[in-house]
C-alpha positions as CSV (number, residue, x, y, z in Angstrom):
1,X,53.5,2.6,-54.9
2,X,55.6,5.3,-53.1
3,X,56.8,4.9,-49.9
4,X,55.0,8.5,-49.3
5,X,51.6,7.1,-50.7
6,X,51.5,4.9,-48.4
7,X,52.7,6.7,-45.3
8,X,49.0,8.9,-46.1
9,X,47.4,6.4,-46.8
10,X,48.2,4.8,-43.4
11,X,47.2,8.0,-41.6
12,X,44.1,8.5,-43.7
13,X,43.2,4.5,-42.2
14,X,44.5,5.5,-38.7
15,X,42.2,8.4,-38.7
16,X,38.7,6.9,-40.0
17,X,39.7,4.2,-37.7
18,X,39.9,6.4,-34.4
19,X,36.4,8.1,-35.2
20,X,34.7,5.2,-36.0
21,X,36.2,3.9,-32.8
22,X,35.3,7.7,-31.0
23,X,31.6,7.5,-32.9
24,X,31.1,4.1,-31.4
25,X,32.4,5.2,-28.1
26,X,29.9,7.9,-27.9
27,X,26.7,5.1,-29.1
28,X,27.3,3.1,-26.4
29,X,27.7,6.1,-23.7
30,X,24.4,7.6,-24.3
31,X,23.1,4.0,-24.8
32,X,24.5,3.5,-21.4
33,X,24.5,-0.8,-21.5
34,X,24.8,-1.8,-17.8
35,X,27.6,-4.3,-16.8
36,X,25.2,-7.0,-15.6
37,X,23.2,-8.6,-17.7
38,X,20.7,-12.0,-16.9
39,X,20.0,-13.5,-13.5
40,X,22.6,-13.9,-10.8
41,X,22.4,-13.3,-7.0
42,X,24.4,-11.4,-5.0
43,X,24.9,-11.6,-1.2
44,X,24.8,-8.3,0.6
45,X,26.6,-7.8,3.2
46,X,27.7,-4.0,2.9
47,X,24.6,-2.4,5.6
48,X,26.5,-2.1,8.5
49,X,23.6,-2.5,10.8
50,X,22.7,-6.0,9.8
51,X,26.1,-7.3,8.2
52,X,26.2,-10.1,10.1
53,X,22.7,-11.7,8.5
54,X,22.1,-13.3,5.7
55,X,20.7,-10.6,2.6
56,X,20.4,-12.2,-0.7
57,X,18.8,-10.8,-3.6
58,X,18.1,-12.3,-6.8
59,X,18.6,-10.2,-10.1
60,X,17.0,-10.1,-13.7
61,X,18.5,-7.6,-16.6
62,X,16.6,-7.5,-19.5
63,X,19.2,-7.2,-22.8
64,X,17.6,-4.0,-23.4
65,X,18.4,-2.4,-20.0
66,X,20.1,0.0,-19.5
67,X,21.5,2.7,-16.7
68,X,17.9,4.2,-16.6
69,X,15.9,1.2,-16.5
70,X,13.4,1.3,-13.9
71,X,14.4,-0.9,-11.0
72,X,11.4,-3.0,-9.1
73,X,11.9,-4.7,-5.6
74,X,9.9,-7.5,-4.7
75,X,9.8,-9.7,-1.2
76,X,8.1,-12.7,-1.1
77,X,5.6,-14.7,1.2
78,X,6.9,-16.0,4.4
79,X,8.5,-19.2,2.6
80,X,10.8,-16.5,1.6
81,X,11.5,-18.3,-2.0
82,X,13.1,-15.0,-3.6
83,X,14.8,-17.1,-6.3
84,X,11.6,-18.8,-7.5
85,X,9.5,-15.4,-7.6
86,X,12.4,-13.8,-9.5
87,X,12.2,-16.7,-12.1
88,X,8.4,-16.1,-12.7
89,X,9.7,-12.8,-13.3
90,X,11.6,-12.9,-16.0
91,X,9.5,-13.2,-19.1
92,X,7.2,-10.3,-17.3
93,X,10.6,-8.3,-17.1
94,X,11.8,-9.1,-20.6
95,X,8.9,-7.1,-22.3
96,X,8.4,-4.7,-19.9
97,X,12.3,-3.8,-20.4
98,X,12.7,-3.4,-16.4
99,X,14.9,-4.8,-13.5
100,X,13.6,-7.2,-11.3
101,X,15.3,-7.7,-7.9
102,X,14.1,-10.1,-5.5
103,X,15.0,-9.9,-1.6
104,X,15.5,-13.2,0.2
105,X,15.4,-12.0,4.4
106,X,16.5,-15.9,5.0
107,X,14.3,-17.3,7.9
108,X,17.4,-18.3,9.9
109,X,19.0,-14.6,10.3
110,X,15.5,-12.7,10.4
111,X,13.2,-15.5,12.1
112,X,9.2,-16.1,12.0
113,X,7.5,-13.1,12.0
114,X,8.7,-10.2,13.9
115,X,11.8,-9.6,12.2
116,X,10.2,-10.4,8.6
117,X,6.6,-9.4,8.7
118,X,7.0,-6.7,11.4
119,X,10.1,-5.9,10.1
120,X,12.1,-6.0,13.4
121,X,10.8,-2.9,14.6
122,X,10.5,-4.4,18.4
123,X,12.5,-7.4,19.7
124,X,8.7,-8.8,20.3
125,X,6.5,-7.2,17.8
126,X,3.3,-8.5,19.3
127,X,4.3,-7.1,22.6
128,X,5.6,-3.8,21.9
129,X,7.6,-1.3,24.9
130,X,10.3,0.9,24.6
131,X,12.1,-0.9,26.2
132,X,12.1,-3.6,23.5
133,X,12.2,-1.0,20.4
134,X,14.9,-1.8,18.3
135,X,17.2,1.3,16.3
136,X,15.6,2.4,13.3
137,X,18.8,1.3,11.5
138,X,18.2,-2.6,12.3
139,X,14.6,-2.1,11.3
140,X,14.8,-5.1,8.6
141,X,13.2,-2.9,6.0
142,X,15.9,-0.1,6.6
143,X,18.3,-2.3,4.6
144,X,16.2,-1.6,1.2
145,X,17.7,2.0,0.5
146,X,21.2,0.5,1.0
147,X,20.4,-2.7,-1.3
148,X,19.3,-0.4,-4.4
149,X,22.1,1.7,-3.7
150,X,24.5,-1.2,-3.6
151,X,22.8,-2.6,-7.2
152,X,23.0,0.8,-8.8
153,X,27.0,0.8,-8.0
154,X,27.6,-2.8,-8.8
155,X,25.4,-2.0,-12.3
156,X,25.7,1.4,-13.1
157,X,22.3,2.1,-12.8
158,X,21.3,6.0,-12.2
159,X,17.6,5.4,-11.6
160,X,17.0,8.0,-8.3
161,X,14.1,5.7,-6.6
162,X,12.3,2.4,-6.9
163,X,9.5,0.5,-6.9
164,X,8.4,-1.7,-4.3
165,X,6.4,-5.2,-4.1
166,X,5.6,-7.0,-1.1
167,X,3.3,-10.3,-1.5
168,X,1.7,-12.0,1.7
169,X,4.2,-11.9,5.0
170,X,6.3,-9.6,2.3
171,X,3.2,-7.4,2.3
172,X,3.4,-7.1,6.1
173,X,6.6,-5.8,6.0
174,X,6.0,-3.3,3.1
175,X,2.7,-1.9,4.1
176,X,5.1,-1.1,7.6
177,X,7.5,0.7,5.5
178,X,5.1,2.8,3.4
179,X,3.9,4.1,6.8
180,X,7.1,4.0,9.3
181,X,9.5,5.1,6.9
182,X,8.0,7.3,3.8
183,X,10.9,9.7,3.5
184,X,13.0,6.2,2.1
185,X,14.0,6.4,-1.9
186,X,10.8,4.5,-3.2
187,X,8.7,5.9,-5.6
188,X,5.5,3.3,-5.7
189,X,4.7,0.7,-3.5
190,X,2.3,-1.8,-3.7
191,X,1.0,-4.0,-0.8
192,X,-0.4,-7.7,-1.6
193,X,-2.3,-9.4,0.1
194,X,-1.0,-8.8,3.5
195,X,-2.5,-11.6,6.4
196,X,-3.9,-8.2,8.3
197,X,-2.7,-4.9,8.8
198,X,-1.4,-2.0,11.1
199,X,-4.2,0.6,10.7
200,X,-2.7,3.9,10.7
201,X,-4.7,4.6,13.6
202,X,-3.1,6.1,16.7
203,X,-5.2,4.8,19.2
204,X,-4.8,1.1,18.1
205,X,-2.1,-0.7,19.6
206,X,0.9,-1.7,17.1
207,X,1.2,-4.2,15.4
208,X,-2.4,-3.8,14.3
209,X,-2.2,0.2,14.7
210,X,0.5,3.1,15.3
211,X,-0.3,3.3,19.3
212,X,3.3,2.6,21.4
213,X,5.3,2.6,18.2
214,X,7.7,5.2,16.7
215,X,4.7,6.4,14.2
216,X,2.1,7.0,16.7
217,X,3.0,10.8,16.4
218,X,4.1,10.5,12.7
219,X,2.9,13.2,10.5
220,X,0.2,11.2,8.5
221,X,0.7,13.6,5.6
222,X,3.9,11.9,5.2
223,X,2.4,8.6,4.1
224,X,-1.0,9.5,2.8
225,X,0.9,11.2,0.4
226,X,2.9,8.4,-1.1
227,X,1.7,6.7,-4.2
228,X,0.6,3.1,-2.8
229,X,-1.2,0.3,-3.9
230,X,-3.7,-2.3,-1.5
231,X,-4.1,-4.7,-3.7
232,X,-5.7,-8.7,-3.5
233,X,-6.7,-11.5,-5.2
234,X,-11.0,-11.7,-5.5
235,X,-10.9,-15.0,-4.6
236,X,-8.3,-14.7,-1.8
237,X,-11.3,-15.5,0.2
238,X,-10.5,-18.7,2.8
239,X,-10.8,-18.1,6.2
240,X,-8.7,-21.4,7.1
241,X,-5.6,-20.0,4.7
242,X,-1.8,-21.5,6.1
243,X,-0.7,-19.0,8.4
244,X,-3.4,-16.5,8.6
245,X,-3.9,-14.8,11.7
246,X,-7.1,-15.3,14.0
247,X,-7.4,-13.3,16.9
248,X,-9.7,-10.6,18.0
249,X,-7.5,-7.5,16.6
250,X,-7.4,-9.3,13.0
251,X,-10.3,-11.0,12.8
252,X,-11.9,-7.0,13.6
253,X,-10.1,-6.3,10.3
254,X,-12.2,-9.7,8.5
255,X,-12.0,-13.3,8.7
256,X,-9.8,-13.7,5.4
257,X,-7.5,-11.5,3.3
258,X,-10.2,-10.0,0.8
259,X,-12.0,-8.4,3.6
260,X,-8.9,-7.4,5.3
261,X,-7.7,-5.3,2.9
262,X,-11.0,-3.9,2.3
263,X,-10.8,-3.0,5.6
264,X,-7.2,-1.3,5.9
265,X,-7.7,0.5,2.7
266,X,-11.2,1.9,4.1
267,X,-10.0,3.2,7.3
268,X,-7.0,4.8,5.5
269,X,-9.1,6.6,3.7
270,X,-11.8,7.4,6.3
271,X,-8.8,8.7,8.5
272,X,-7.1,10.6,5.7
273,X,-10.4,12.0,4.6
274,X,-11.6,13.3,8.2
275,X,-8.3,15.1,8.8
276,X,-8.2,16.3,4.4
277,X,-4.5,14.9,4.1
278,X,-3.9,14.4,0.6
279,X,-4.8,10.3,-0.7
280,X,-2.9,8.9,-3.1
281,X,-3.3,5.3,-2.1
282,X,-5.5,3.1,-4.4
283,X,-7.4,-0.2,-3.8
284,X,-7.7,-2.9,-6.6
285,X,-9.5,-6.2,-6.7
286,X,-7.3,-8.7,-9.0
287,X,-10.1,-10.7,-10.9
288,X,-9.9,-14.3,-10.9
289,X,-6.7,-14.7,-8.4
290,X,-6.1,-16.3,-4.8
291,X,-3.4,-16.1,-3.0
292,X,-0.7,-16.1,-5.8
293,X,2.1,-14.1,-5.3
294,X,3.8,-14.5,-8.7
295,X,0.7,-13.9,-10.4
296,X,0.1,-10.8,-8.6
297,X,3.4,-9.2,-9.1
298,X,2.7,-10.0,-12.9
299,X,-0.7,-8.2,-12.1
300,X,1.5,-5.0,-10.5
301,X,4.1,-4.6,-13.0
302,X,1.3,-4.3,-15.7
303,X,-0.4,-1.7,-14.0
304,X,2.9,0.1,-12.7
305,X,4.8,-0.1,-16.5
């Protein structure tokens, strides 16, 4: 064959080559694969506030996910065993096609339950001043913005918001943030199953209301208007549970977590409705559960995706 045969020849190859590469370039651009896949943990350490603790969280990618996959944040009960509620996760994740990150707040750098359940708002949660009011920006919960920030650049993830699950003592903490920090980047949130509850009432004294804490003169608006979820187990119904408050501010609320959250929901409403805020908080009864956290996130991600 002539030398100048195969000189186009070549060049015919080199181009079909270079748009099939440009062609599949393009595919996997708008496809937009993320650069983590599986499960994995990271240790976060990048929150200036509270680098000095201990912030793991446990990932899941589904194969299918990609830069907008929806991204949903869970915390777990006061054993604090992010890695195992990930893993019960996963199957949950894989055909709902959606992130899964699990927070471990590790009972050594954020101890019992004012920095976890009460989120660190006061240095004594049950015995709130100003003098013992912590910044906003060592709140515990103020690290979740920075977390799902930090995934999204470690990922390339370009979801704008989140969604947020908080089982138990995780509850606690998360039914805190829907109401002392609304303006953060989630877009649901759904409480499970908290122990008992701060009322958004301004006359109740925190933790079990608003009264000598920064959202005792909160606009309400702000938090009515969030799309929550108060959600628990029908049979979540012992009085004698591990670790569930008695006292006469919680046991006002009920005497186990059923009636609890019966309660909080109701008085959110009744408070909402009296003043005509907009409501767009929502109470469900999870038939046949207790106190299960895995089997209530399950619950939540079938209802949320």
């Amino acid at each position: 064959m002539p030398y100048k045969s195969l000189i186009q020849r070549a060049s015919i190859l080199c181009l079909v080559i270079a748009l099939f590469i440009n062609c599949d370039t393009n595919e996997e651009t708008q496809d937009s694969k993320l650069t983590l896949s599986g499960a994995g943990v990271y240790a976060f350490d990048s929150y200036a506030p509270l680098a000095d603790k201990s912030i793991n969280y446990f990932y899941y990618l589904p194969k299918s996910s990609t830069s907008n996959s929806a991204i949903f944040i869970v915390l777990p009960g006061a054993g604090r065993d992010a890695s195992a509620l990930r893993d019960d996760l996963i199957s949950k994740a894989d055909e709902k096609g959606i992130i899964v990150l699990a927070l471990e707040f590790s009972s050594a750098d954020f101890p019992g339950s004012d920095a976890y359940n009460l989120a660190n708002i006061f240095h004594d949660g049950d015995n709130p001043s100003p003098s013992t009011l912590n910044p906003e920006a060592e709140w515990t919960f103020s690290a979740l913005d920075p977390i799902f920030e930090d995934f999204k650049a470690l990922s390339g993830n370009t979801t704008v918001s989140y969604d947020v699950f908080g089982h138990s003592a995780g509850a606690q903490m998360i039914h805190r943030y829907l109401i002392f920090k609304p303006q953060a980047k989630f877009n649901r949130l759904v409480s499970s199953a908290a122990g008992w509850y701060a009322v958004p009432n301004p006359t109740i004294e925190f933790p079990y209301g608003l009264r000598n804490s920064p959202a005792e003169t909160a606009d309400p608006q702000a938090y009515f208007s969030k799309t929550a979820y108060i959600i628990v187990g029908q049979n979540d119904t012992d009085p004698n549970s591990f670790a569930l408050r008695h006292n006469e501010q919680a046991d006002q609320q009920g005497i186990n977590r059923l009636q609890r959250a019966q309660y909080f929901f109701q008085e959110s409403f009744d408070l909402a409705s009296a003043a005509n805020y907009d409501f767009k908080w929502q109470y469900r009864v999870v038939p046949n559960l207790g106190h299960d956290g895995s089997a209530m996130a399950r619950f939540a991600m079938d209802f949320l995706y």
